[in-house]
C-alpha positions as CSV (number, residue, x, y, z in Angstrom):
1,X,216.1,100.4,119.0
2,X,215.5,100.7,115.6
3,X,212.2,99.7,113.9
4,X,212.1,98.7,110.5
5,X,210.3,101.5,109.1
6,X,206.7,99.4,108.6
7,X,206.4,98.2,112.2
8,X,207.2,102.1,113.0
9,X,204.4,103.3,110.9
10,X,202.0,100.5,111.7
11,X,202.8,101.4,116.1
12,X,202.3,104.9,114.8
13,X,198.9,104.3,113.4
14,X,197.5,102.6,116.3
15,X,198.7,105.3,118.5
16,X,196.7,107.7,116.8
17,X,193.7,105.5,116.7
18,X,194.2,105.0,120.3
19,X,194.2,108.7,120.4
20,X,191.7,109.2,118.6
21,X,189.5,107.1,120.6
22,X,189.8,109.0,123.8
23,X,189.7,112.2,122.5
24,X,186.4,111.1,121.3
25,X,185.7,110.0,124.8
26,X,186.7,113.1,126.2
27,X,184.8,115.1,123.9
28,X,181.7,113.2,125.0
29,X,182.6,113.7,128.9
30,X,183.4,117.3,128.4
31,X,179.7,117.6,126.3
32,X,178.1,116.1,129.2
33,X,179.8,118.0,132.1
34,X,178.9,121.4,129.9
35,X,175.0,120.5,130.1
36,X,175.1,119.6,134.1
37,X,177.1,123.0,134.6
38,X,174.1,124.5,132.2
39,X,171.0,122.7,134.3
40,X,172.9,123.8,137.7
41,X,173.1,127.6,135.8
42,X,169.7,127.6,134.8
43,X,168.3,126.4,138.4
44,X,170.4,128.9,140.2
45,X,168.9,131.4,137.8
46,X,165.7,130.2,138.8
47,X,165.5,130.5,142.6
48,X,167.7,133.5,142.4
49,X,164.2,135.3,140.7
50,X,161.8,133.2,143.2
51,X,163.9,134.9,145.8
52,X,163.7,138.4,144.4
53,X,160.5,138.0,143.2
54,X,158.5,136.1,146.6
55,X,159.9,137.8,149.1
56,X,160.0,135.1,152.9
57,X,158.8,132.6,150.1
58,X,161.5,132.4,148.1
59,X,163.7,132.3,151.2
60,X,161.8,129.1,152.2
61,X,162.6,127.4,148.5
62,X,166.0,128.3,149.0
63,X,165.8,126.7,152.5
64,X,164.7,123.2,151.6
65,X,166.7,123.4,148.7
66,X,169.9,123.8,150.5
């Protein structure tokens, strides 16, 4: 199977724009995956100090939270 070397380059370059494309995609998933696992982070945080900090209280956020 060989390609005369233009159709080989021009398969090649869309390959790597294909490529390029979903790494780009990727990126953006990963991005957004990052700030969920930051917002779940930050809200553990939080009720972690309610609990330490209110005693039965922050026993009873926990509670409904879970």
């Amino acid at each position: 199977m060989n390609l005369p070397f233009g159709e080989a380059r021009d398969r090649l370059q869309s390959r790597i724009k294909q490529d390029s494309v979903e790494l780009k995609q990727m990126e953006k998933e990963l991005l957004e995956a990052k700030r969920i696992v930051d917002t779940y982070q930050t809200n553990i945080k939080e009720i972690d100090n309610d609990m330490k900090g209110n005693g039965n209280a922050g026993n009873e956020k926990y509670e409904i939270l879970f």
